[in-house]
Structures are given as structure tokens and as C-alpha cells.
PDB file of N, CA, C, O and CB in Angstrom:
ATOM      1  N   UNK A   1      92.387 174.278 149.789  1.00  0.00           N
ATOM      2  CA  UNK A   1      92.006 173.130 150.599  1.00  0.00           C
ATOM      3  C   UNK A   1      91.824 171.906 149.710  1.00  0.00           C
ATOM      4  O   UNK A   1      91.854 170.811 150.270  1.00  0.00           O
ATOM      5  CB  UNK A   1      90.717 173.422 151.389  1.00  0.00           C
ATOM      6  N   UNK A   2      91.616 171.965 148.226  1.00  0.00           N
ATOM      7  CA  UNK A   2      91.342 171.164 147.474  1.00  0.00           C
ATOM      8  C   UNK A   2      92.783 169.905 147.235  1.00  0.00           C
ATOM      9  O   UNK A   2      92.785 168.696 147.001  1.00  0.00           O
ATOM     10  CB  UNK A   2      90.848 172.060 146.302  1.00  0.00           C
ATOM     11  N   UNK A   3      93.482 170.554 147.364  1.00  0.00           N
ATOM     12  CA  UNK A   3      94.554 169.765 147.025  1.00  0.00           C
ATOM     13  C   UNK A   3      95.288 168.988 147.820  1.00  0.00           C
ATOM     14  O   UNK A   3      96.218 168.271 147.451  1.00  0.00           O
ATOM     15  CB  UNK A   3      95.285 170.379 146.550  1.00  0.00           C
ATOM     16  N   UNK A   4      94.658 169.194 149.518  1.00  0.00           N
ATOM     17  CA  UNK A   4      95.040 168.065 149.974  1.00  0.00           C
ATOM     18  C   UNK A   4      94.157 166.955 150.228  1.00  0.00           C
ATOM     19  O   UNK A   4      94.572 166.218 151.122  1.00  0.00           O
ATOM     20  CB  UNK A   4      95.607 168.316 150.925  1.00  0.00           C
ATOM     21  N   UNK A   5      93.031 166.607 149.692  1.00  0.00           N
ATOM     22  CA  UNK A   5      92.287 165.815 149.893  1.00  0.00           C
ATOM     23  C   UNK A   5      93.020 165.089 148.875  1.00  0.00           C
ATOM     24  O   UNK A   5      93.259 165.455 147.725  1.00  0.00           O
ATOM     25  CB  UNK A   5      90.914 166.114 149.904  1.00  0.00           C
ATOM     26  N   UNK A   6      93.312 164.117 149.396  1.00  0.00           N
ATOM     27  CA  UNK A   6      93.859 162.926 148.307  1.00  0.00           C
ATOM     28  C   UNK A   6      92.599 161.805 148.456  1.00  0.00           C
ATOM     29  O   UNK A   6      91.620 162.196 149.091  1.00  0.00           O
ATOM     30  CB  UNK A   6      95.666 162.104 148.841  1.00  0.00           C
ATOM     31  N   UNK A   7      92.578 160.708 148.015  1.00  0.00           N
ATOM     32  CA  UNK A   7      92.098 159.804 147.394  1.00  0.00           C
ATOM     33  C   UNK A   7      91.836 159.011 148.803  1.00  0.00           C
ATOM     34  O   UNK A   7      90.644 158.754 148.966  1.00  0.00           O
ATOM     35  CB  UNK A   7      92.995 159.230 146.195  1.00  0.00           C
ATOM     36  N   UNK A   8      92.774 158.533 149.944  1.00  0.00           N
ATOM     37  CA  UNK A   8      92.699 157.996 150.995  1.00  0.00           C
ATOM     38  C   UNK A   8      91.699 158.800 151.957  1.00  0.00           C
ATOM     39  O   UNK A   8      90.884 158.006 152.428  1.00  0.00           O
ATOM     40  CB  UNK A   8      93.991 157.828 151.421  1.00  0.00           C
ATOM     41  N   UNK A   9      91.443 160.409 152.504  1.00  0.00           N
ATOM     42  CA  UNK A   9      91.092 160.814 153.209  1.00  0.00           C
ATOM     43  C   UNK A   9      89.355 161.191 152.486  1.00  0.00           C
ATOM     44  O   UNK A   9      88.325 161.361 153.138  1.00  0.00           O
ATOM     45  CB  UNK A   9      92.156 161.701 153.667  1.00  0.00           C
ATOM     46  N   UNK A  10      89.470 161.223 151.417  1.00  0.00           N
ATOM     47  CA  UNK A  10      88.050 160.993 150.741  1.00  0.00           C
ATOM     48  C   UNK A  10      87.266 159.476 151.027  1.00  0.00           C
ATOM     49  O   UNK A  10      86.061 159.265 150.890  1.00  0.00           O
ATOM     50  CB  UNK A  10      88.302 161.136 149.052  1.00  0.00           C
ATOM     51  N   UNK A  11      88.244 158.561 151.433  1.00  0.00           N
ATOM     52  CA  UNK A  11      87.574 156.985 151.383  1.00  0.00           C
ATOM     53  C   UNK A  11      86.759 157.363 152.547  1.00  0.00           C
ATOM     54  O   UNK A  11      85.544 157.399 152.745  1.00  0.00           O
ATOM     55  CB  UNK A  11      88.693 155.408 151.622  1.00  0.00           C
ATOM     56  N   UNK A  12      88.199 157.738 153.533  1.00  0.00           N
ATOM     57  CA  UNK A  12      87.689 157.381 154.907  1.00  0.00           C
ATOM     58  C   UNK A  12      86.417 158.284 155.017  1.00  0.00           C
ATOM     59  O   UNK A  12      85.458 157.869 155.668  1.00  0.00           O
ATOM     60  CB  UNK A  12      88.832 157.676 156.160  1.00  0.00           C
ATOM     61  N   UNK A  13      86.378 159.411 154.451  1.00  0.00           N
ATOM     62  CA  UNK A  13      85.384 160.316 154.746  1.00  0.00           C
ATOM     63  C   UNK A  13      83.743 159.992 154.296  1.00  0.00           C
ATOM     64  O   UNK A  13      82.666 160.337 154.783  1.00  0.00           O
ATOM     65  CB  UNK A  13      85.889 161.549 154.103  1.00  0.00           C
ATOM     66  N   UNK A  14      84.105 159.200 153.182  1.00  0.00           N
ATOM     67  CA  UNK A  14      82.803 158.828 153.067  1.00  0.00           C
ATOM     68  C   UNK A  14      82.490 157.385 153.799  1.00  0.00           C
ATOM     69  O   UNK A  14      81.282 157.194 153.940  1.00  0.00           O
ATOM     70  CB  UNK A  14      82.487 158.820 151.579  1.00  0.00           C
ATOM     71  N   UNK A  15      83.372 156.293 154.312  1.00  0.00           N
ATOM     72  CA  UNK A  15      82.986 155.697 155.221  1.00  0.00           C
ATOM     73  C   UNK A  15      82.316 156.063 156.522  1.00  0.00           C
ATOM     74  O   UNK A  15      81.470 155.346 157.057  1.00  0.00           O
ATOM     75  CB  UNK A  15      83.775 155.222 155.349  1.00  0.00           C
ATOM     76  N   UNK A  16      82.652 156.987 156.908  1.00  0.00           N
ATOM     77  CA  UNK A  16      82.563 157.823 158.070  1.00  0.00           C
ATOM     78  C   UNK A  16      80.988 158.211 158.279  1.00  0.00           C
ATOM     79  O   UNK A  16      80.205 158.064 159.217  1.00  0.00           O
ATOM     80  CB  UNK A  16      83.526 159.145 157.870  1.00  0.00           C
ATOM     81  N   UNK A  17      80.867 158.890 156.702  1.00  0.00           N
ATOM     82  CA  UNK A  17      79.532 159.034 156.432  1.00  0.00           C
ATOM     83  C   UNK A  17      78.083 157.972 156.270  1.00  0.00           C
ATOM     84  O   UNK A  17      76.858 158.088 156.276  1.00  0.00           O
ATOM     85  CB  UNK A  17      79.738 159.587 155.419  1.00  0.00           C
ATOM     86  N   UNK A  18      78.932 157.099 156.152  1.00  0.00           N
ATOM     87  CA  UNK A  18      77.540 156.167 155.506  1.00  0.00           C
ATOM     88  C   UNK A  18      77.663 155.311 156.970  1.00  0.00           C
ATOM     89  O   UNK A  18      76.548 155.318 157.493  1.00  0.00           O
ATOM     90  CB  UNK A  18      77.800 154.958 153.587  1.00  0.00           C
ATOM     91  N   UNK A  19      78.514 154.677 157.691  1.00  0.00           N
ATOM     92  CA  UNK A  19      78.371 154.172 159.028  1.00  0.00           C
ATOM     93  C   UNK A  19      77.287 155.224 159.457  1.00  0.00           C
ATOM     94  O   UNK A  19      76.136 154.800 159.563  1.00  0.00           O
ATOM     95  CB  UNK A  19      79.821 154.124 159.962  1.00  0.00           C
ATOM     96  N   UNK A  20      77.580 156.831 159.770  1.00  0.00           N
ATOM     97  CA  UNK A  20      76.814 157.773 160.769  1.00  0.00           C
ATOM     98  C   UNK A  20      75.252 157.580 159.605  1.00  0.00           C
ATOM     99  O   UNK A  20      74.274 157.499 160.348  1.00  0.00           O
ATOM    100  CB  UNK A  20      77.750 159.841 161.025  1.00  0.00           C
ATOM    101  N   UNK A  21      74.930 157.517 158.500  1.00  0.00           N
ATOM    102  CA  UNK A  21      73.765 157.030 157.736  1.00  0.00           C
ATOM    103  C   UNK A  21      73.161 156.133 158.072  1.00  0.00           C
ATOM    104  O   UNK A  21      71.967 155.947 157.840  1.00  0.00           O
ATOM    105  CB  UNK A  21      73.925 156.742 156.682  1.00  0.00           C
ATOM    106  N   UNK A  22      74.164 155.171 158.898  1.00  0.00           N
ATOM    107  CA  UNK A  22      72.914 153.825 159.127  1.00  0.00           C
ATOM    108  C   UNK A  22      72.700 153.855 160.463  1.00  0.00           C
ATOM    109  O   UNK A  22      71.733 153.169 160.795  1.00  0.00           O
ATOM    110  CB  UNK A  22      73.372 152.098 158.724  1.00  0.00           C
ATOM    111  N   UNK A  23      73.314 154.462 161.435  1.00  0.00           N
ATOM    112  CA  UNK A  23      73.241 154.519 162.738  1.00  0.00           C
ATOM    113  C   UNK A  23      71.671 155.651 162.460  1.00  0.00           C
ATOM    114  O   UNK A  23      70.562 155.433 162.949  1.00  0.00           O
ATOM    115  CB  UNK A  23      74.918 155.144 163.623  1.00  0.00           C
ATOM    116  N   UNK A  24      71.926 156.450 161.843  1.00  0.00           N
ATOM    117  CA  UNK A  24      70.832 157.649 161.643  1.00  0.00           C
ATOM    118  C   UNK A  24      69.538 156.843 161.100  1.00  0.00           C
ATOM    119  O   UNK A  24      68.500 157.350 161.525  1.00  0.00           O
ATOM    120  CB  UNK A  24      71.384 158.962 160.404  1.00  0.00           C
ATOM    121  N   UNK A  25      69.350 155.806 160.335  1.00  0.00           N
ATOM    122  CA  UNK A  25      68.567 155.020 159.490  1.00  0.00           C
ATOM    123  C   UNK A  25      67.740 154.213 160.671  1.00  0.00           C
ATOM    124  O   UNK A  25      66.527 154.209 160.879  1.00  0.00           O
ATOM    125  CB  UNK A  25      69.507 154.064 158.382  1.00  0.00           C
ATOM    126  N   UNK A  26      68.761 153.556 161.348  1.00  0.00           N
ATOM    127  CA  UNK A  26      68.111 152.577 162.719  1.00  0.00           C
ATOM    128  C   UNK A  26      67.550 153.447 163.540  1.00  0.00           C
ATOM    129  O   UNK A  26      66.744 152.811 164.220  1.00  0.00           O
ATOM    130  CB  UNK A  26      69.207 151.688 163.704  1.00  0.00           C
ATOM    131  N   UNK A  27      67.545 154.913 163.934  1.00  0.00           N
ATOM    132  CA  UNK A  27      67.183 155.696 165.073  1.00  0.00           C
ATOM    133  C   UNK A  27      65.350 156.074 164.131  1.00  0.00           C
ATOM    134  O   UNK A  27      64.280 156.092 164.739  1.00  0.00           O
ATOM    135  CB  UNK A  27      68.650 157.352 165.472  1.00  0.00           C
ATOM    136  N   UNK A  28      65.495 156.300 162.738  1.00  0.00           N
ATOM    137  CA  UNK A  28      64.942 156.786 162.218  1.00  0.00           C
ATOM    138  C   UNK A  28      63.696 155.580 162.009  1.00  0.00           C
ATOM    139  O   UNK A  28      62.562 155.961 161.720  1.00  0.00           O
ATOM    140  CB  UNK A  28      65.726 157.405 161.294  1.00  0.00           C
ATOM    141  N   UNK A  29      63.999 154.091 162.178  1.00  0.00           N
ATOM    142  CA  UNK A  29      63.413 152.965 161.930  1.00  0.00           C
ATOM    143  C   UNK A  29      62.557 153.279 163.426  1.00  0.00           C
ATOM    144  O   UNK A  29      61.330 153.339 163.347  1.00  0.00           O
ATOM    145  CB  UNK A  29      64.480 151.521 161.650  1.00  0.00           C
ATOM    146  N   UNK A  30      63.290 153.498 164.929  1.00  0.00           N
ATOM    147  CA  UNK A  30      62.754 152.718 165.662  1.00  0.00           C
ATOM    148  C   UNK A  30      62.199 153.864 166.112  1.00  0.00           C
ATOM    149  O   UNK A  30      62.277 153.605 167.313  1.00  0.00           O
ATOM    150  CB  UNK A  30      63.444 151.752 166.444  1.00  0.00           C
ATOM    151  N   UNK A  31      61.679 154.974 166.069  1.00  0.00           N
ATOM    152  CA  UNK A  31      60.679 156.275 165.888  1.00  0.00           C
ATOM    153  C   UNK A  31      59.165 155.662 165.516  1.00  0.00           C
ATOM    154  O   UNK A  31      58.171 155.518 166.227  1.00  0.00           O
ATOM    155  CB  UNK A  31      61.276 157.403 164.482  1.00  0.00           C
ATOM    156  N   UNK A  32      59.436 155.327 163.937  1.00  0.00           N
ATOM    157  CA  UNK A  32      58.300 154.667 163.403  1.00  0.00           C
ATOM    158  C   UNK A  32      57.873 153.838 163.810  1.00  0.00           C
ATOM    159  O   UNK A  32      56.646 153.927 163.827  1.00  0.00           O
ATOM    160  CB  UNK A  32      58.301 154.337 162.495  1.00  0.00           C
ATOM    161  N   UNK A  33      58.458 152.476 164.418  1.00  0.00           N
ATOM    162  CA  UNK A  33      57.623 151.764 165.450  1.00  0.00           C
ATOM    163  C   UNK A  33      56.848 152.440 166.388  1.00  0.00           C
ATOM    164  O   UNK A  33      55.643 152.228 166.527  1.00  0.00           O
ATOM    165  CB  UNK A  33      58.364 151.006 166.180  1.00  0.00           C
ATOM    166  N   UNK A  34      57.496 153.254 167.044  1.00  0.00           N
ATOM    167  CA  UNK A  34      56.812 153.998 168.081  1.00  0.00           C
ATOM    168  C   UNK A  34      55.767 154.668 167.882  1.00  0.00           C
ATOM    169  O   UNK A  34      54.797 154.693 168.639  1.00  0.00           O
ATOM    170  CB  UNK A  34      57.478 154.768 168.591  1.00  0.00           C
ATOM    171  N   UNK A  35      55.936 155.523 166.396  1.00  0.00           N
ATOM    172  CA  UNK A  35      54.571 155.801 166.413  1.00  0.00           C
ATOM    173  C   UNK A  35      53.201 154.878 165.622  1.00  0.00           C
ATOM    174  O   UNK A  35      52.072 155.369 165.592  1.00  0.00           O
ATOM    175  CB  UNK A  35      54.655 157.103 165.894  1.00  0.00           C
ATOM    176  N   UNK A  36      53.442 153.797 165.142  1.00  0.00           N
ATOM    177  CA  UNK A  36      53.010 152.510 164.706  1.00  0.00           C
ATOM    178  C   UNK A  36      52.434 151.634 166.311  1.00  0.00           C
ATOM    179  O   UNK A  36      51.639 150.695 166.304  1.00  0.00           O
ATOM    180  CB  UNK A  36      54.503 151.701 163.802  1.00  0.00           C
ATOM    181  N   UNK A  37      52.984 152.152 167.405  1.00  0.00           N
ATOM    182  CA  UNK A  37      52.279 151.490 168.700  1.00  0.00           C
ATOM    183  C   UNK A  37      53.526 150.060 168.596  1.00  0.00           C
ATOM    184  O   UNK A  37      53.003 149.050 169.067  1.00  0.00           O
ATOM    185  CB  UNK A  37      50.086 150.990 168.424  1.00  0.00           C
ATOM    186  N   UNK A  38      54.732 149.845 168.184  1.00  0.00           N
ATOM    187  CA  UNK A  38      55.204 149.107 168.405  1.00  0.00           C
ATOM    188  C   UNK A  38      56.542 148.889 169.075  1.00  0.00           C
ATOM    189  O   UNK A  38      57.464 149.676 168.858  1.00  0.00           O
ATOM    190  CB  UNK A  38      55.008 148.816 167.653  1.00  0.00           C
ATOM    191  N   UNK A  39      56.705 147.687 170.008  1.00  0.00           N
ATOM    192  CA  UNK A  39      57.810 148.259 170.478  1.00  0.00           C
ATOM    193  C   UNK A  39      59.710 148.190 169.906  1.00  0.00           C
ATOM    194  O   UNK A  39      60.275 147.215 169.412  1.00  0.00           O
ATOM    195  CB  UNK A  39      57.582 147.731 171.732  1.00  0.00           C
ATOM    196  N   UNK A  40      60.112 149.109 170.102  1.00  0.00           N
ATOM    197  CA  UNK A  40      61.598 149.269 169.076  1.00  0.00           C
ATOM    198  C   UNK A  40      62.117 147.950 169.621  1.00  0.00           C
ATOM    199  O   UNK A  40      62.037 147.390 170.715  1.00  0.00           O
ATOM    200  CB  UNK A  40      62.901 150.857 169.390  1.00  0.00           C
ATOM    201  N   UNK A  41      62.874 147.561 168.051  1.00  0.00           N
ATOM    202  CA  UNK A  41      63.233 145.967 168.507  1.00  0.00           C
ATOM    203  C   UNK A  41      64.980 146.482 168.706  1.00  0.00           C
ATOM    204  O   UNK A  41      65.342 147.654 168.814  1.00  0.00           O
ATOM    205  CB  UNK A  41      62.815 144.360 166.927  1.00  0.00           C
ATOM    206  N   UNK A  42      65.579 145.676 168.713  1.00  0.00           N
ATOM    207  CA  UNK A  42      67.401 145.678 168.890  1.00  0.00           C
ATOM    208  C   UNK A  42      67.677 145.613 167.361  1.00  0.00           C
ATOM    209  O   UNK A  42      67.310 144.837 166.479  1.00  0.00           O
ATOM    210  CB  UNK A  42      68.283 144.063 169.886  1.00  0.00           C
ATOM    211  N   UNK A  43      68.583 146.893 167.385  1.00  0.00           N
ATOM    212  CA  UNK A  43      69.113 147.595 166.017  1.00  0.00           C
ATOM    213  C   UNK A  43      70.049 146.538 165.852  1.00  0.00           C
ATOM    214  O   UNK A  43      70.850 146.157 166.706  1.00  0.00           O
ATOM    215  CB  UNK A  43      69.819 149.261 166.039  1.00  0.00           C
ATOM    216  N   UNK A  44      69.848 145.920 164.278  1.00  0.00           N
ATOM    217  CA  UNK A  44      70.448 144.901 163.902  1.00  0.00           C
ATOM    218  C   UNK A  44      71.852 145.295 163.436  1.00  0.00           C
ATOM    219  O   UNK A  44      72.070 146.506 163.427  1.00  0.00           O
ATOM    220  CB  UNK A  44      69.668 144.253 162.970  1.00  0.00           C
ATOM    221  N   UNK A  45      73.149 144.229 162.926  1.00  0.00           N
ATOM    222  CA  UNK A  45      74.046 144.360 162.653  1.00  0.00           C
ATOM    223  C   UNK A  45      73.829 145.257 161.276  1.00  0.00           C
ATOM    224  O   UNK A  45      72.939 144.949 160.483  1.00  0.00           O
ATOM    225  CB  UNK A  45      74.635 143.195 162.756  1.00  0.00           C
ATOM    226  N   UNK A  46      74.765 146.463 161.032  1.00  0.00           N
ATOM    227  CA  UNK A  46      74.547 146.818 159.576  1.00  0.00           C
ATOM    228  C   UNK A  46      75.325 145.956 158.505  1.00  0.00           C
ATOM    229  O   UNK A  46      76.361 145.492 158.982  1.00  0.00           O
ATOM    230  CB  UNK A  46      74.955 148.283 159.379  1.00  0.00           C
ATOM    231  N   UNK A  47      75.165 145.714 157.553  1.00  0.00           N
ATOM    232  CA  UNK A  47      75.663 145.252 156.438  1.00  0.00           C
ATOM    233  C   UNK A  47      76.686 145.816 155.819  1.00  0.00           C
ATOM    234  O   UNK A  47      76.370 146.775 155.114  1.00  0.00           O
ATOM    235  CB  UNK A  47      74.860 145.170 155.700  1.00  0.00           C
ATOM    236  N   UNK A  48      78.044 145.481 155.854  1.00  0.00           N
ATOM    237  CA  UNK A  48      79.015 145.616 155.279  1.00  0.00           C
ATOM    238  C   UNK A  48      78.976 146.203 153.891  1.00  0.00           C
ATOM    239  O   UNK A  48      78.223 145.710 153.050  1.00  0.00           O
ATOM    240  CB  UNK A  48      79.501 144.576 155.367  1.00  0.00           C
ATOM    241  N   UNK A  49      79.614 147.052 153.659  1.00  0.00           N
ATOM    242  CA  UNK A  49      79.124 148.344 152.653  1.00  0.00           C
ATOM    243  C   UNK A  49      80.109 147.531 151.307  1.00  0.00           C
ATOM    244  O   UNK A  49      81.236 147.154 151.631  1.00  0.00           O
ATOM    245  CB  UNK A  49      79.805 150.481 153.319  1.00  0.00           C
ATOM    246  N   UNK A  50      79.712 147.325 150.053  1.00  0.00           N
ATOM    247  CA  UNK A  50      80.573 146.973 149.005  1.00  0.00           C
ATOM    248  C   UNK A  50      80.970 148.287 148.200  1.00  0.00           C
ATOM    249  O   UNK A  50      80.334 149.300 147.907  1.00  0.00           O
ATOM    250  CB  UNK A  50      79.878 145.902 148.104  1.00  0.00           C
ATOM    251  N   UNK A  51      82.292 147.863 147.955  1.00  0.00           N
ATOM    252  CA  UNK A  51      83.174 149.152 147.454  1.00  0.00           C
ATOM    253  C   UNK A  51      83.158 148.590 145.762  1.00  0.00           C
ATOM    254  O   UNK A  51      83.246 147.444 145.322  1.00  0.00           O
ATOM    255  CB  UNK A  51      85.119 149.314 148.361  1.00  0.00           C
ATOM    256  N   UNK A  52      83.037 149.639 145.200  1.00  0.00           N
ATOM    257  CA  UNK A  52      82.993 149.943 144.188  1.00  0.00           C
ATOM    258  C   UNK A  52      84.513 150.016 143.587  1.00  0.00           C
ATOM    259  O   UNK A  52      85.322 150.845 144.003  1.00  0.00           O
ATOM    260  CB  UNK A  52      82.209 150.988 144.208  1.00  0.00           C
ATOM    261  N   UNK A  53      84.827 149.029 142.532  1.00  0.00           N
ATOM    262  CA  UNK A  53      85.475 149.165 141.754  1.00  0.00           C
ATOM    263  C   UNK A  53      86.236 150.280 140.760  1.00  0.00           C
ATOM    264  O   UNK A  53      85.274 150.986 140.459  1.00  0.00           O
ATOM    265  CB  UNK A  53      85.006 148.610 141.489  1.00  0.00           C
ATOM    266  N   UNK A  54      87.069 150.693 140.266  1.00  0.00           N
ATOM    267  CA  UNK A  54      87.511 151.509 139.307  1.00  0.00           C
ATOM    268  C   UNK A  54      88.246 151.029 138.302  1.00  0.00           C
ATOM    269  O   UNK A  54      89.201 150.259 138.397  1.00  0.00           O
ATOM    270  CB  UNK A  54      88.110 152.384 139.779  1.00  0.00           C
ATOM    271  N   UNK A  55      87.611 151.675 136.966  1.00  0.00           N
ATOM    272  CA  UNK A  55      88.028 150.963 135.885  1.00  0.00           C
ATOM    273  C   UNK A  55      89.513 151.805 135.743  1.00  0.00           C
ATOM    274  O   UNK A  55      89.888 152.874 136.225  1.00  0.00           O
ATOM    275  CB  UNK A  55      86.873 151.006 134.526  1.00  0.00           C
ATOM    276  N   UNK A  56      90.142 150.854 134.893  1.00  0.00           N
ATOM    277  CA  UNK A  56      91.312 151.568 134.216  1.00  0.00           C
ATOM    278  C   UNK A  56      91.265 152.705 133.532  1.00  0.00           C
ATOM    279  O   UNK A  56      91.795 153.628 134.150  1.00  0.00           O
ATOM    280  CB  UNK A  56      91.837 150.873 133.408  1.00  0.00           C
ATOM    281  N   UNK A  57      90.996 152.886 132.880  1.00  0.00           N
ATOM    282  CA  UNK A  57      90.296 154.290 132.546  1.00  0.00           C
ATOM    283  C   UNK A  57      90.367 155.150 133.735  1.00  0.00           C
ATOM    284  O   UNK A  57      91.501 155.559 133.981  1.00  0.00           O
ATOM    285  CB  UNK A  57      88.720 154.152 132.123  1.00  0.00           C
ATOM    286  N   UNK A  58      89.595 155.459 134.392  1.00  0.00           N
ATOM    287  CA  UNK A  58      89.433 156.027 135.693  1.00  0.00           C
ATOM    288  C   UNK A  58      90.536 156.212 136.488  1.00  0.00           C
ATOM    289  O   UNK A  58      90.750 157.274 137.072  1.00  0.00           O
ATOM    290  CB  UNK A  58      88.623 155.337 136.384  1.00  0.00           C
ATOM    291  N   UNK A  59      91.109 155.442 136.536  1.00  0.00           N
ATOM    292  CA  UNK A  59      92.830 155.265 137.608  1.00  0.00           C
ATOM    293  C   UNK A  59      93.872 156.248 136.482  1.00  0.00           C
ATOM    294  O   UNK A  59      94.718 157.079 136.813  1.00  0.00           O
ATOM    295  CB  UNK A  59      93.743 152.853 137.730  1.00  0.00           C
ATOM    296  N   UNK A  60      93.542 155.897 135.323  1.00  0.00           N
ATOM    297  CA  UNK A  60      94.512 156.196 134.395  1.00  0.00           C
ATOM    298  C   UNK A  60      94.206 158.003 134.480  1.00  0.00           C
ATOM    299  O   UNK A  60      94.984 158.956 134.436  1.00  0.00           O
ATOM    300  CB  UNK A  60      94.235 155.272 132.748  1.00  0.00           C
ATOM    301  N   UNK A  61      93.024 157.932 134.591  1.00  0.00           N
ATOM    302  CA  UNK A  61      92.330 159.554 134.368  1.00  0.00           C
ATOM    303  C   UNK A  61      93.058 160.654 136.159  1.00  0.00           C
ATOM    304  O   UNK A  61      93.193 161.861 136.362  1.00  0.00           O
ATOM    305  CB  UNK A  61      89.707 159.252 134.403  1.00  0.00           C
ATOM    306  N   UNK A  62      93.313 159.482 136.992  1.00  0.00           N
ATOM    307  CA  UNK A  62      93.206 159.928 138.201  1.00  0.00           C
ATOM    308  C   UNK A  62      94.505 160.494 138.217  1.00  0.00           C
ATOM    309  O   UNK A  62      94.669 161.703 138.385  1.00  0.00           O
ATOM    310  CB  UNK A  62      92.837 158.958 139.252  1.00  0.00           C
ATOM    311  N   UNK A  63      95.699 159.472 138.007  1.00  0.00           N
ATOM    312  CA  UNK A  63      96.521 159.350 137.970  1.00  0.00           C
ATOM    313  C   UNK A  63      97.769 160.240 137.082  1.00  0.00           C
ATOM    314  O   UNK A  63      98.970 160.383 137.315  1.00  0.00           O
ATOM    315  CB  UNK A  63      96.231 158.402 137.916  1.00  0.00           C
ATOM    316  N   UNK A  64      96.627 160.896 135.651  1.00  0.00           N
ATOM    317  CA  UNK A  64      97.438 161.855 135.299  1.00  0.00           C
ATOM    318  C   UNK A  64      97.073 163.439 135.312  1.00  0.00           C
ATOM    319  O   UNK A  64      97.775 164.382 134.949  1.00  0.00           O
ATOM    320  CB  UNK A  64      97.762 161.475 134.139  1.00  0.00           C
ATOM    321  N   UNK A  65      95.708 163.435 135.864  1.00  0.00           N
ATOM    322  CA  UNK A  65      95.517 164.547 137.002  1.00  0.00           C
ATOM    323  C   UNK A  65      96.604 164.792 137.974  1.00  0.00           C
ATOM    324  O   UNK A  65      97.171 165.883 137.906  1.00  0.00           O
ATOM    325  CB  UNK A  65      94.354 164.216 137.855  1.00  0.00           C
ATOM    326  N   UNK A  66      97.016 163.847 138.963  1.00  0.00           N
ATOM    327  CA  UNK A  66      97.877 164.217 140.012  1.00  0.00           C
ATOM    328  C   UNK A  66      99.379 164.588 139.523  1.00  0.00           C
ATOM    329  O   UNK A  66     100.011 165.422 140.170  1.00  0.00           O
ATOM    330  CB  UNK A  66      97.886 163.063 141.011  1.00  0.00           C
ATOM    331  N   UNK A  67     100.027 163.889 138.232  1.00  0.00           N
ATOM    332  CA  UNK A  67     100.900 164.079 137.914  1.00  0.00           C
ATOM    333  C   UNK A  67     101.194 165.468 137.059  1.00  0.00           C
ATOM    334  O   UNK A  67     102.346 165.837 136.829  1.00  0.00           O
ATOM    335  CB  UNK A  67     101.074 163.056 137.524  1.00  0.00           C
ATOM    336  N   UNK A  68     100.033 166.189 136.616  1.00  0.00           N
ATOM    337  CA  UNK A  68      99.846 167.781 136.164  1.00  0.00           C
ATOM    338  C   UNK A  68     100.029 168.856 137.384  1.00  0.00           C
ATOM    339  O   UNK A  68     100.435 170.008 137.229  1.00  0.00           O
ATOM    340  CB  UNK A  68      98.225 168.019 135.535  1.00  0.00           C
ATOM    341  N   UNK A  69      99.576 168.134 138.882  1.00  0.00           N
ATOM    342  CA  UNK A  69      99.285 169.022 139.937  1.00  0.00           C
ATOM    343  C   UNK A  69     100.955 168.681 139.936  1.00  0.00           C
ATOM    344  O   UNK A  69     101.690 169.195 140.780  1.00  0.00           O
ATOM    345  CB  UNK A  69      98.008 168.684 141.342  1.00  0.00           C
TER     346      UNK A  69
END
């Protein structure tokens, strides 16, 4: 199963994950109001997630991994 996870279906997968993290984060926020006696306000826009860079090195490392497989 390892070898078809390429590089694209890992992105999406962890996008996938951290969207369902903040949806889980806001449910988890407006609990605590509730039990704070306050009332849940409107779950704000989440913040656009910044992607992390890869050095050359890294691409270079990636890149001759796949070319051994």
C-alpha cells in the first residue's frame, strides 16, 4: 500500500485533516462557552493554512528515492 501514496494524495490527505481539525477545534470552542454559562458565538472563518516549503535538498532526497523504486 506504501507505494502508491505519492506525494499529491499525501497533500490532499493532510489537508483533509487539518480542515476536519478546525471544524473539530470550533465544536470543541463552543462546548466551553457553554459550560462557562456563555452563549456559542458564530464559528468564525478558519485561517488559511500556510504550506511549508521544501528545500532542495529534500526534493533532491525525494526525487531519488522514487527513481530507485
Amino acid at each position: 500500500m506504501r507505494a502508491t501514496l505519492n506525494p499529491e494524495i499525501i497533500t490532499a490527505a493532510i489537508e483533509g485533516f487539518e480542515s476536519q481539525k478546525a471544524r473539530i477545534d470550533s465544536q470543541i470552542a463552543e462546548l466551553r462557552a457553554m459550560l462557562n454559562g456563555a452563549q456559542p458565538q458564530a464559528p468564525t472563518t478558519p485561517q488559511k493554512a500556510t504550506r511549508r516549503k521544501m528545500s532542495a535538498a529534500g526534493r533532491k532526497r525525494i526525487s531519488e528515492a522514487q527513481r530507485k523504486r
